[in-house]
C-alpha positions as a Markdown table, in Angstrom:
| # | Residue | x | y | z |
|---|---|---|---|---|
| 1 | Unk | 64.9 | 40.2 | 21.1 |
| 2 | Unk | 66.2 | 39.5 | 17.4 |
| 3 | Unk | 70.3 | 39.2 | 17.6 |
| 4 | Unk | 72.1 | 41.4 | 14.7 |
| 5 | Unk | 73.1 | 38.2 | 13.7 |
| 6 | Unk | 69.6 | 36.9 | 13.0 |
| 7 | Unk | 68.4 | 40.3 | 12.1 |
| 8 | Unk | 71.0 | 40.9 | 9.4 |
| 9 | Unk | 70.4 | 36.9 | 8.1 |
| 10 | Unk | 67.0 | 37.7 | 7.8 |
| 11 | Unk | 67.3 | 40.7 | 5.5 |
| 12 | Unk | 69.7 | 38.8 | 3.4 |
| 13 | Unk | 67.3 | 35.7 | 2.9 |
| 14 | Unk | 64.2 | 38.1 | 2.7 |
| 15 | Unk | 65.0 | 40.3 | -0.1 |
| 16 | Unk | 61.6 | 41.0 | -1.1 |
| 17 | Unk | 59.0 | 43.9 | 0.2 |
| 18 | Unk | 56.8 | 41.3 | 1.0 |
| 19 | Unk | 58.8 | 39.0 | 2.6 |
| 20 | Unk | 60.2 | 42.2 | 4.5 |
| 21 | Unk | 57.2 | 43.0 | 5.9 |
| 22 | Unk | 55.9 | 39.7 | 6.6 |
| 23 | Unk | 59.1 | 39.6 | 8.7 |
| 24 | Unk | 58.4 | 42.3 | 10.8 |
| 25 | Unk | 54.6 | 41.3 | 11.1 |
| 26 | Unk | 56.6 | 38.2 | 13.0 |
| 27 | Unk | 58.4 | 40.5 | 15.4 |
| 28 | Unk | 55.5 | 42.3 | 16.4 |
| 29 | Unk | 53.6 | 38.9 | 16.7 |
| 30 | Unk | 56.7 | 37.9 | 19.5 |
| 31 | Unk | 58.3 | 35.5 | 16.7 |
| 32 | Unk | 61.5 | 35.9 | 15.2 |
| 33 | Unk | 63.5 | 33.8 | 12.8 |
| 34 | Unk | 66.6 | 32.0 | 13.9 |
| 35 | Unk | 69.8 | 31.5 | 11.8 |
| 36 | Unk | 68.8 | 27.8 | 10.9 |
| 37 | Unk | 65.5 | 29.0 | 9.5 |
| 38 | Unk | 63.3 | 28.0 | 12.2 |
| 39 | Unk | 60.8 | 30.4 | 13.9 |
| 40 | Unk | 61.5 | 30.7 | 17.6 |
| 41 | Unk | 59.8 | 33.0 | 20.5 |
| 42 | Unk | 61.0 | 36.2 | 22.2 |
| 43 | Unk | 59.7 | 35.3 | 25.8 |
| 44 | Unk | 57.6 | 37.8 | 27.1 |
| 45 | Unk | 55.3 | 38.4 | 24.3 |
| 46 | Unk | 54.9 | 34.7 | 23.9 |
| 47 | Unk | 54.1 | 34.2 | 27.0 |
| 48 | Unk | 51.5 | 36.7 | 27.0 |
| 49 | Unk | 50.3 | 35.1 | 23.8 |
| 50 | Unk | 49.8 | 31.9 | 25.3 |
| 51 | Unk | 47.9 | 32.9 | 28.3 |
| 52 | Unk | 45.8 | 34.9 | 26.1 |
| 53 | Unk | 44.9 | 32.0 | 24.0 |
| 54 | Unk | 44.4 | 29.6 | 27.3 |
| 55 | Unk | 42.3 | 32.0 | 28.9 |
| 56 | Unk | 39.7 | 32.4 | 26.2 |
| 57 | Unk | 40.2 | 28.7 | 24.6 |
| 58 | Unk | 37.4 | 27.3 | 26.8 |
| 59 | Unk | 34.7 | 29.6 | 26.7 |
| 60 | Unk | 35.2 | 30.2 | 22.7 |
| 61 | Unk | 35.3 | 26.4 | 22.4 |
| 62 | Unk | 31.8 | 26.2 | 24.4 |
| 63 | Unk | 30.1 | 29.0 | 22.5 |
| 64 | Unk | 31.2 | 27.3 | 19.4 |
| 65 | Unk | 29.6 | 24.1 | 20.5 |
| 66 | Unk | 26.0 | 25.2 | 21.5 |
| 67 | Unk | 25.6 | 27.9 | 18.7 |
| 68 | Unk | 26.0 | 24.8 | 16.0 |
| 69 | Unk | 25.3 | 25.2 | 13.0 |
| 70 | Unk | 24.4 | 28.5 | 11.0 |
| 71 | Unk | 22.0 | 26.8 | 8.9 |
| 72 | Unk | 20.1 | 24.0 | 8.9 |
| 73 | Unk | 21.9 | 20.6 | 7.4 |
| 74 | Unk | 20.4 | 19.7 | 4.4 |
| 75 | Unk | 19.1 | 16.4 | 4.4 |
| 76 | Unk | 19.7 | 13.4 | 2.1 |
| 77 | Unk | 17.7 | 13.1 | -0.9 |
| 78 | Unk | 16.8 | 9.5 | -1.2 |
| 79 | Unk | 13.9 | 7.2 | -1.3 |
| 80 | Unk | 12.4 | 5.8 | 2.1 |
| 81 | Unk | 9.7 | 3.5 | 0.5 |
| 82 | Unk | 9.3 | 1.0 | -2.6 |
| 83 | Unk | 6.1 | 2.0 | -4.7 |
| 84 | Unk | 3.4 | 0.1 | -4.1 |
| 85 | Unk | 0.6 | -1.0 | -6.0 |
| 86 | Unk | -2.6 | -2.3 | -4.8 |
| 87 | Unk | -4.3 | -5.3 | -7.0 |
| 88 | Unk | -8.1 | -7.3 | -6.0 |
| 89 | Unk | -8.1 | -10.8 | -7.0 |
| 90 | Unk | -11.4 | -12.5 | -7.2 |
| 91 | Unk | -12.0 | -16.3 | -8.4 |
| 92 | Unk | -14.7 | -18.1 | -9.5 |
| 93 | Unk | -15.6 | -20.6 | -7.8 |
| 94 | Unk | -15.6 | -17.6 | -5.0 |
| 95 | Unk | -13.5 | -18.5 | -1.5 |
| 96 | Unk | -10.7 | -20.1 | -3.3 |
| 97 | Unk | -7.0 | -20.1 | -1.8 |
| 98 | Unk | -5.0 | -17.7 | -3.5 |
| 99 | Unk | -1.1 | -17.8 | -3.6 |
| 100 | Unk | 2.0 | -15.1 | -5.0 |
| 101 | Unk | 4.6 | -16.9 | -6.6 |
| 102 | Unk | 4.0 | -20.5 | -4.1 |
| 103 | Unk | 3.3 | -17.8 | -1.2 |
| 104 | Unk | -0.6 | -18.3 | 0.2 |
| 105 | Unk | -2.0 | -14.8 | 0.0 |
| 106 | Unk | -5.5 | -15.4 | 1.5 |
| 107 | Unk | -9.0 | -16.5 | 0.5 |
| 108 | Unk | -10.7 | -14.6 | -2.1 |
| 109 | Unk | -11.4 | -11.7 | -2.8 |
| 110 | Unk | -8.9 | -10.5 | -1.3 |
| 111 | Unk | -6.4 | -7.2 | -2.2 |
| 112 | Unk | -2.6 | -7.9 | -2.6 |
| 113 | Unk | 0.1 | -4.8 | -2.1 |
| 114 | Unk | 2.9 | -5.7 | -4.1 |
| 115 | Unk | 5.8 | -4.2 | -4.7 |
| 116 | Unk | 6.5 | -2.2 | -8.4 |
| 117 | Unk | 8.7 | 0.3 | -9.8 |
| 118 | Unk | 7.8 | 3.2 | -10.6 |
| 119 | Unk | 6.3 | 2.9 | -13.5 |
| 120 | Unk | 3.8 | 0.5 | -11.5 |
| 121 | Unk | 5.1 | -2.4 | -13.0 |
| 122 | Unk | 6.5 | -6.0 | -11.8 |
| 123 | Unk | 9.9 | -5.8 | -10.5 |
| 124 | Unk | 10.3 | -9.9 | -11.0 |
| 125 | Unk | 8.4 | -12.8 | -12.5 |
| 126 | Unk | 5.2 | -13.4 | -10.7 |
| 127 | Unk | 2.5 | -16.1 | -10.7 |
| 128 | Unk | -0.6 | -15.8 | -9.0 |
| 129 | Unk | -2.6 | -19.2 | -8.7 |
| 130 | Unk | -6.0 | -19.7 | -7.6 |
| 131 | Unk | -6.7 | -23.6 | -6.0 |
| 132 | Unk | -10.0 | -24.8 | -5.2 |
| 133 | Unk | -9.7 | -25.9 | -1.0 |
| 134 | Unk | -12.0 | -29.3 | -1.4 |
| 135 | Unk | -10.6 | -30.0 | -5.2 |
| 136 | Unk | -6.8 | -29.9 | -5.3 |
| 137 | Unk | -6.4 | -30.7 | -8.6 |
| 138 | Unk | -8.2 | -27.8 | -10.4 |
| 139 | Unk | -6.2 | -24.5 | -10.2 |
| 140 | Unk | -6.1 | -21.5 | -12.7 |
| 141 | Unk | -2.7 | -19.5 | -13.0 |
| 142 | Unk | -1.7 | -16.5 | -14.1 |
| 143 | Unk | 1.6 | -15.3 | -15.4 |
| 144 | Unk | 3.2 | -12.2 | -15.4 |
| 145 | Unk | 6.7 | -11.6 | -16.7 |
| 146 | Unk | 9.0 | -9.0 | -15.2 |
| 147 | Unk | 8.5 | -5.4 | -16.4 |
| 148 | Unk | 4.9 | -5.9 | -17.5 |
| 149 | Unk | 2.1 | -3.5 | -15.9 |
| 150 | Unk | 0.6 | -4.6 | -12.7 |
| 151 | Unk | -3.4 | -4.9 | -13.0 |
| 152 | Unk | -6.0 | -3.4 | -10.7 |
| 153 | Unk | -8.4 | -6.2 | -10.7 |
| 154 | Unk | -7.6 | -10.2 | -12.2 |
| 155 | Unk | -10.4 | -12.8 | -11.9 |
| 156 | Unk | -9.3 | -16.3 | -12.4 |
| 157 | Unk | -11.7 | -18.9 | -13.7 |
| 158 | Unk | -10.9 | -22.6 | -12.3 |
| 159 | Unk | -12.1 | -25.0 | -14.9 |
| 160 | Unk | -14.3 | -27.5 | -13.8 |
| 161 | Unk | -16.7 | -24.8 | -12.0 |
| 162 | Unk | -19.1 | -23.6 | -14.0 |
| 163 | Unk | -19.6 | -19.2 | -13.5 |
| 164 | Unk | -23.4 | -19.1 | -13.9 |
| 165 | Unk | -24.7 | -18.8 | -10.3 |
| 166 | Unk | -22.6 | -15.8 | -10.0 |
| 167 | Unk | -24.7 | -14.0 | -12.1 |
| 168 | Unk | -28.3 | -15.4 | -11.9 |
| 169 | Unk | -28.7 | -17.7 | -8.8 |
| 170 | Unk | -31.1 | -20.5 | -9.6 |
| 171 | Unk | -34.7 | -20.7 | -7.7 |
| 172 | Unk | -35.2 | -22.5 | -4.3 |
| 173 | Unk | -37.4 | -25.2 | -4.7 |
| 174 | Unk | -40.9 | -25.4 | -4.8 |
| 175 | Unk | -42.9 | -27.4 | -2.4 |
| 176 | Unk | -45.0 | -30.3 | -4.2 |
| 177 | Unk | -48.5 | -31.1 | -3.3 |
| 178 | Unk | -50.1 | -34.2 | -4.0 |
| 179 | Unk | -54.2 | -34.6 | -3.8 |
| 180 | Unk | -55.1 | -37.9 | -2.9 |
């Protein structure tokens, strides 16, 4: 129990109604204040306090832990993937080597993903080169500076190989007869 001593400190230093009632919300709770200030604990409701608290601590703790949470968590808003954009390159002379900034590519045609922004166009400088296998020397490049759109289709045209038999393919021969 609260001394008179304690009692009669606590009146003086809690002058308020507030404060008063606060006070006796303490006492009823099995805390009291001592002369120094500090709270300290009448025994027998503390005690009962405590076994309360240690009694029910491990089952509230556990039904807190498997009920989670009340809602789902809202996930992260952020992109997973760069955009992509698809480009054909074809050459003429046909079943050239193809290369992506000095990186071989294949033998075309072939398709290329790259990666863009997402405006669909070139995140860096790009060249695409197409080299003859049998004729080193000849190659056609193209250029493409950073930010410019990426094309669907680009046909490079090696010099040195003329394009015609692409479009009309020239007649087999003709067998020649002779009359003796």
């Amino acid at each position: 129990m609260v001394g008179f001593a304690a009692s009669q400190w606590a009146s003086e230093r809690l002058n308020g109604s507030r404060h008063k009632r606060r006070y006796h919300q303490l006492i009823a709770a099995g805390l009291a204040l001592h002369e120094s200030g500090e709270l300290y604990a009448s025994a027998p409701k503390m005690r009962r306090a405590l076994a309360t608290i240690a009694k029910h601590a491990a089952p509230l703790a556990l039904v807190v832990i498997l009920a989670g949470c009340a809602t789902d968590p809202v996930p992260e808003r952020y992109r997973t993937a760069e955009p992509v954009a698809t480009m054909e390159v074809a050459t003429l002379p046909p079943s050239a080597l193809v290369y992506l900034n000095a990186e071989y590519i294949g033998t075309s045609p072939v398709t290329v993903k790259l990666v863009a922004d997402e405006f669909g166009k070139w995140k860096q400088d790009s060249v695409i080169r197409a080299v003859v296998p049998h004729d080193t020397v000849a190659f056609e490049e193209m250029i493409y500076p950073r930010g410019y759109r990426v094309p669907s289709r680009v046909l490079l045209r090696v010099p040195g190989y003329t394009h015609w038999y692409s479009a009309t393919q020239p007649k087999p021969p003709q067998p020649l007869t002779v009359n003796p």
